[in-house]
C-alpha positions as CSV (number, residue, x, y, z in Angstrom):
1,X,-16.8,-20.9,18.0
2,X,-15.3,-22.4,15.0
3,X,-12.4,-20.5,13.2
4,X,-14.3,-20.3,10.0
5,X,-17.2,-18.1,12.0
6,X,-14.7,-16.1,13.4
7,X,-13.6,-15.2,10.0
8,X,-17.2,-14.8,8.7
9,X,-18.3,-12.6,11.8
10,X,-15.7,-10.4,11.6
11,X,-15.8,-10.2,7.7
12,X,-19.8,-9.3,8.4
13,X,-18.4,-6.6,10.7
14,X,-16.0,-4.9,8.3
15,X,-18.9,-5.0,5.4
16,X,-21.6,-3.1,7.9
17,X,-18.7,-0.3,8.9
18,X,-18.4,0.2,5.6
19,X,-22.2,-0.1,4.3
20,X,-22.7,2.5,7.5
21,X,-19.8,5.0,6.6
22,X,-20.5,4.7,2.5
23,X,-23.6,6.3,3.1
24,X,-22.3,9.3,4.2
25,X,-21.7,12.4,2.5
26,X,-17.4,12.0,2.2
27,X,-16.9,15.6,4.2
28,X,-19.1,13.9,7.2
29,X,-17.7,10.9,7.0
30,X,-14.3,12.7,7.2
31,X,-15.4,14.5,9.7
32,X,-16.2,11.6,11.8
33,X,-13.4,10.6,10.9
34,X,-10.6,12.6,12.3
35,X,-13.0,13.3,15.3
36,X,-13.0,9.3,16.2
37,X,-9.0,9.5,14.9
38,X,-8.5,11.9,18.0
39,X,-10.3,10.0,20.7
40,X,-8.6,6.5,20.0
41,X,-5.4,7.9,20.0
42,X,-6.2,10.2,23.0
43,X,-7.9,7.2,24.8
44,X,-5.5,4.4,23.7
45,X,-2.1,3.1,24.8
46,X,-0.1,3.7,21.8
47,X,3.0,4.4,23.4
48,X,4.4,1.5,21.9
49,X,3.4,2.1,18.7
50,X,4.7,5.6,18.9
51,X,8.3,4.1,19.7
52,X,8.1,1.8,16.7
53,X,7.1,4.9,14.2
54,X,9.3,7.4,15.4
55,X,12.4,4.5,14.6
56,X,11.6,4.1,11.7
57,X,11.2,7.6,10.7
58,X,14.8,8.5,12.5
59,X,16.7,8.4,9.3
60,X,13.9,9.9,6.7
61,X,13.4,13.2,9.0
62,X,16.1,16.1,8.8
63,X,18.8,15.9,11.9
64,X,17.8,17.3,14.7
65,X,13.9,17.3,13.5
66,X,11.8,16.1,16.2
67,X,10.2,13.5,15.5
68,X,6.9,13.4,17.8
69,X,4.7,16.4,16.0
70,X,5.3,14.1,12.1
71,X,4.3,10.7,14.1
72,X,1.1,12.2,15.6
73,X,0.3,14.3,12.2
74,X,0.4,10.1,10.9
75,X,-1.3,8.7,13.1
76,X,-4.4,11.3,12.2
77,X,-3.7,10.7,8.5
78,X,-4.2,6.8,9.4
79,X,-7.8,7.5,10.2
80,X,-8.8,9.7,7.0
81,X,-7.0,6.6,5.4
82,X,-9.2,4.3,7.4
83,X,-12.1,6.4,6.6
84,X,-11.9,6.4,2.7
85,X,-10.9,2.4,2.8
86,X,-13.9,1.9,4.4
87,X,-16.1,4.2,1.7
88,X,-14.3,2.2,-1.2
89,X,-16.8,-0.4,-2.0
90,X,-19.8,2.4,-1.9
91,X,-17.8,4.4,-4.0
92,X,-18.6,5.4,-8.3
93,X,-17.3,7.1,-10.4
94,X,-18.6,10.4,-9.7
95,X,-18.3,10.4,-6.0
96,X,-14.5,8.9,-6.5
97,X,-13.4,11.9,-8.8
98,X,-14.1,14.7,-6.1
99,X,-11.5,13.1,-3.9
100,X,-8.6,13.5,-6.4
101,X,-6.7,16.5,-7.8
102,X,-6.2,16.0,-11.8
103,X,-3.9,12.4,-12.3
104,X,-0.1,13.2,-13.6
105,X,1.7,11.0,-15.7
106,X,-1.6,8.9,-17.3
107,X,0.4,9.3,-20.2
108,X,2.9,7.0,-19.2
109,X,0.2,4.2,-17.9
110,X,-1.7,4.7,-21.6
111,X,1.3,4.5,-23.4
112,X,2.2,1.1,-21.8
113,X,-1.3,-0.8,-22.3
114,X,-1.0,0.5,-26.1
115,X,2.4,-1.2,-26.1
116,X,-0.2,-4.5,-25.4
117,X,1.9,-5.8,-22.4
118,X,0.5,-3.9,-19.5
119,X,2.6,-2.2,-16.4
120,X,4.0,-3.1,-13.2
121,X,2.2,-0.5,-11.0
122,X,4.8,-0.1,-7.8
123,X,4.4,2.2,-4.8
124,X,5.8,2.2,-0.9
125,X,3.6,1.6,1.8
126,X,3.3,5.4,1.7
127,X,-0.4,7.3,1.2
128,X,-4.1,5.9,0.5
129,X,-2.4,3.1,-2.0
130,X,-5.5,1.6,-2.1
131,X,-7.3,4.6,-4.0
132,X,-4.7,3.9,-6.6
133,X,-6.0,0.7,-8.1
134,X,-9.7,1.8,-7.7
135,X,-8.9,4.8,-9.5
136,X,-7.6,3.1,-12.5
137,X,-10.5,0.9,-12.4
138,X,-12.5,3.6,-12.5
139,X,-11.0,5.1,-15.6
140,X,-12.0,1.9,-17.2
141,X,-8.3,0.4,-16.8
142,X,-8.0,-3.7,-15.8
143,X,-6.2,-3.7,-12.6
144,X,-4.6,-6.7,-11.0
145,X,-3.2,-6.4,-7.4
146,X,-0.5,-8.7,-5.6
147,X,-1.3,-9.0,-2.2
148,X,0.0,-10.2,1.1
149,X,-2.6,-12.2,3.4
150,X,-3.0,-11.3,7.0
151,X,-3.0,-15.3,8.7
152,X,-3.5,-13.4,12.1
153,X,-6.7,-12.1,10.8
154,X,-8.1,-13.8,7.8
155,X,-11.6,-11.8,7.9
156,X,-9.3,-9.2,7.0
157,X,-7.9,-10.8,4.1
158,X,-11.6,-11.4,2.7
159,X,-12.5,-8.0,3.3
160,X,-9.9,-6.5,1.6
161,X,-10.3,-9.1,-1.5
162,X,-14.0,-8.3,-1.6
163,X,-13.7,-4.5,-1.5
164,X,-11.6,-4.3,-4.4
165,X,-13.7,-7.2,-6.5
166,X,-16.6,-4.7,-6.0
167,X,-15.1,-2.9,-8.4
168,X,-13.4,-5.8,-10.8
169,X,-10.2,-6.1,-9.3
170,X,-8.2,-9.0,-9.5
171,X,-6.4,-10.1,-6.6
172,X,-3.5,-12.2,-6.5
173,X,-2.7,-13.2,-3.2
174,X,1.0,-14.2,-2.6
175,X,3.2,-16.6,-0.2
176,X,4.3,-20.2,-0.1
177,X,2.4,-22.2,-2.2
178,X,-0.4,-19.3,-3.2
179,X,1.3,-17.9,-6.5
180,X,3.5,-18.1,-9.1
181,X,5.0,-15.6,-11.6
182,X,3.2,-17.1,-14.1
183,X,0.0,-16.0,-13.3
184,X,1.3,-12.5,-13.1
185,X,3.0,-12.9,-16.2
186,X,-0.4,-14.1,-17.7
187,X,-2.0,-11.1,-16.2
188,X,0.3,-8.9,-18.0
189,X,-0.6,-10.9,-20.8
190,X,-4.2,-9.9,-20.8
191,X,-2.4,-6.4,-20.7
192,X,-3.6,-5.7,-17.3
193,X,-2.2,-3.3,-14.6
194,X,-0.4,-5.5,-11.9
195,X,-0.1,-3.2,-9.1
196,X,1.9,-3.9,-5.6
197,X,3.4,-3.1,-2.9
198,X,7.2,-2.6,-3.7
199,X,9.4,-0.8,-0.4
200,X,9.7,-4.3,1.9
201,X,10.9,-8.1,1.1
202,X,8.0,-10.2,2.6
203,X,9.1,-13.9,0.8
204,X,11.9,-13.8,-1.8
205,X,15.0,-15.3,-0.2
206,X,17.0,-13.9,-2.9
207,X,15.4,-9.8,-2.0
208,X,18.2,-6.3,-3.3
209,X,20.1,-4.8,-0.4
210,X,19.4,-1.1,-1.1
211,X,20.4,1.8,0.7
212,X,17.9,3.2,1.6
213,X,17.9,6.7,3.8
214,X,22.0,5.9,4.3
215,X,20.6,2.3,6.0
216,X,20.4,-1.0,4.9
217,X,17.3,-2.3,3.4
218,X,16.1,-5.4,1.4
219,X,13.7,-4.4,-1.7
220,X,11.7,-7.7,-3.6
221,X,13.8,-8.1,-7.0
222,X,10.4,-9.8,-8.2
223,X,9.1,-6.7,-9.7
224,X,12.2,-6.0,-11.8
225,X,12.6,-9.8,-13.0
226,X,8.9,-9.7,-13.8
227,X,10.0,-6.8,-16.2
228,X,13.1,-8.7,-17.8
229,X,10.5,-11.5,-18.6
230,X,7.8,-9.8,-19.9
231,X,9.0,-6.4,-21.1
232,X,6.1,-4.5,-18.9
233,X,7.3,-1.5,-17.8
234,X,7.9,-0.8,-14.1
235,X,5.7,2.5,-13.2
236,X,6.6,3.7,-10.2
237,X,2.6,5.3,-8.8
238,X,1.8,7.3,-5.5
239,X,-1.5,8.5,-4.0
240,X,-0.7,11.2,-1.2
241,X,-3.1,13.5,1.0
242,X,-2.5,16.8,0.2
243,X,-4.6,20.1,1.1
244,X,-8.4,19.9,1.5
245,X,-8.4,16.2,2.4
246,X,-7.8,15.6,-1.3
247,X,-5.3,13.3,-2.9
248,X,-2.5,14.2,-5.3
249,X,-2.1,10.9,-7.4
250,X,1.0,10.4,-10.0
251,X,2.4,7.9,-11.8
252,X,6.1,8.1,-13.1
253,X,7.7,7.5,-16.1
254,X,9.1,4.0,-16.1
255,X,12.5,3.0,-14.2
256,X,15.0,2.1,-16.7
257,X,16.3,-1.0,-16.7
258,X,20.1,-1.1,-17.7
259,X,20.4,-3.9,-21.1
260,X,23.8,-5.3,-20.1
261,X,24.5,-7.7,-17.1
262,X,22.8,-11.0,-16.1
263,X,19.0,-10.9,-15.7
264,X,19.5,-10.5,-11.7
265,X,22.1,-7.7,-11.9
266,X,19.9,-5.8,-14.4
267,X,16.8,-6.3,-11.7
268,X,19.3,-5.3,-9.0
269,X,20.0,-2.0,-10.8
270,X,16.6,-1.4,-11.4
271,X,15.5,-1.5,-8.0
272,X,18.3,0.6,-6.1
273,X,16.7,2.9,-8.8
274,X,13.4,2.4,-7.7
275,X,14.8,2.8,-3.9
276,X,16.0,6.2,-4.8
277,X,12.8,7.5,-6.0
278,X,10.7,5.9,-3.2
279,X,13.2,7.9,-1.1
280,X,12.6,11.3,-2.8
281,X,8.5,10.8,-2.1
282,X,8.5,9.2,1.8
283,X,11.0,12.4,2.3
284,X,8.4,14.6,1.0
285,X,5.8,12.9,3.1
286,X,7.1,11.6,6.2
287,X,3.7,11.5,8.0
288,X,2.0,9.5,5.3
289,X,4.7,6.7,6.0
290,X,2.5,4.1,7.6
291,X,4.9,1.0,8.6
292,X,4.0,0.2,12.3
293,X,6.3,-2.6,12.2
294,X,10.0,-2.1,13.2
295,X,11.5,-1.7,9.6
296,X,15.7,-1.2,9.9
297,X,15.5,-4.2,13.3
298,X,15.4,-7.1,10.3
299,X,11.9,-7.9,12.1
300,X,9.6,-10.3,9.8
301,X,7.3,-7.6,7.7
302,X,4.2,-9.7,8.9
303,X,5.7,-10.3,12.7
304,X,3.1,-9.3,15.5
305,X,5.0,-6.4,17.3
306,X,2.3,-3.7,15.9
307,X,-0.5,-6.0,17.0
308,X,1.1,-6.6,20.7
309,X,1.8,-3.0,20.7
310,X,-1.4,-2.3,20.2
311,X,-2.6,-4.0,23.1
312,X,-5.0,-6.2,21.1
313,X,-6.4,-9.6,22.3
314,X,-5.4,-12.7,20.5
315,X,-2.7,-10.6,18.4
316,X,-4.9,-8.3,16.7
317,X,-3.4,-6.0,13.7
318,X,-2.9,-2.8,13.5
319,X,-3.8,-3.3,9.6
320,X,-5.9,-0.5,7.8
321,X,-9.1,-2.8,9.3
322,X,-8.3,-2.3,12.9
């Protein structure tokens, strides 16, 4: 079969899982949920994967804090994350509200899109980040996300672009050759939210060494040079599960950017800033961490170790689709 039916037979596949599971009333559908969450990982080999998420957790936990009761509690939140990024393109307004606790710091993103120049929405890989930018929409906010493309699995990458368009998201897909600043700065322009991903380097060859849980890390200075040139704000924004399956979402008052230096040392400073507060929220939520490739080893953020880990034929992913 040819590559391009691949794609379309597994993008088919995605749409009917979530078609199936959008019906569903949302305390069902989590109920299946965490009860299909529990067989996979019971029935699976995930030993691997186990090995690669308690290393990376090693320096966010307390010393001495076992490790193994925060990776399984994650590996459970990954499903109820699974199962409400699957219900996103059935869900409206007034089934979406139910799933959040009141939104903190809306001041901050309304006082930005008065200003006329939109925000740089940034959050960790930490939480349902995905709710994020579908909220917004929601609220009647235009919402432009940067995203990375899965070239293992390119039916995921047209998933994943068609659930957000459902709801009028832009997406801006990024690598060599795919994207240029310019288009983000345009979006900004149009005084749109420009949300992404912010705590790994997956292109620049110019990325900040933080430090980053007492270990070295390399953040994308894109984000913060985007600022300089544009004078968005940079909103640091996280969506975490709290009690009662129900998210706590927040968005932060804008990372200050220092006015003396050259235009990369001011980005620099701005996001060892941003480090610090992504720091204070993974911290907080460990278990809600989900990077399932090996993040201090220097390993390529797109490399396949996750997807061999997982045992998957023809590399597989162990994306939010899998």
């Amino acid at each position: 079969m040819a590559a391009g039916d691949d794609i379309e037979r597994q993008f088919r596949r995605f749409r009917r899982i979530s078609r199936w599971i959008g019906w569903w009333p949302r305390r069902l559908a989590v109920w299946f949920g965490k009860l299909r969450t529990r067989w996979v990982i019971a029935t699976g080999n995930f030993d691997r994967v186990r090995g690669i998420v308690r290393a990376n957790l090693e320096p966010v936990l307390a010393p001495g804090e076992d490790p193994g009761p925060v990776v399984e509690r994650l590996l459970r939140k990954y499903g109820l994350f699974l199962t409400d990024y699957f219900r996103i393109p059935s869900m409206r307004a007034d089934r979406f509200r139910p799933l959040f606790r009141p939104l903190k710091g809306q001041e901050h993103v309304q006082a930005a899109l008065q200003r006329g120049k939109g925000a740089i929405l940034v959050t960790p890989h930490l939480g349902n980040w995905e709710l994020g930018g579908i909220a917004m929409r929601l609220m009647g906010m235009p919402v432009t996300v940067v995203a990375v493309p899965d070239n293992v699995n390119p039916g995921v990458t047209r998933y994943r672009d068609w659930a957000r368009s459902v709801h009028g998201i832009r997406v801006l897909n990024i690598g060599p050759g795919l994207m240029t600043p310019l288009e983000l700065a345009r979006a900004l322009e149009e005084n749109h939210l420009v949300a992404m991903l912010a705590d790994r380097n997956f292109f620049e060859a110019d990325p900040v060494e933080v430090d980053f849980f007492g270990r070295k890390a390399w953040f994308p200075r894109g984000p913060a040079m985007l600022a300089l040139a544009t004078g968005a704000p940079i909103l640091p924004a996280f969506v975490t599960l709290g009690e009662g399956d129900k998210y706590d979402a927040e968005v932060c008052p804008p990372v200050p950017v220092p006015e003396e230096g050259t235009k990369p040392e001011r980005a620099a400073a701005a996001t060892r800033t941003l480090a610090r507060l992504f720091e204070e929220r993974i911290r907080a939520h460990p278990d809600q961490w989900f990077i399932f490739d090996p993040y201090w080893s220097g390993a390529e953020p797109v490399s396949n170790t996750a997807r061999e880990a997982a045992g998957l034929a023809g590399g597989g992913s162990v994306s939010p689709l899998q």
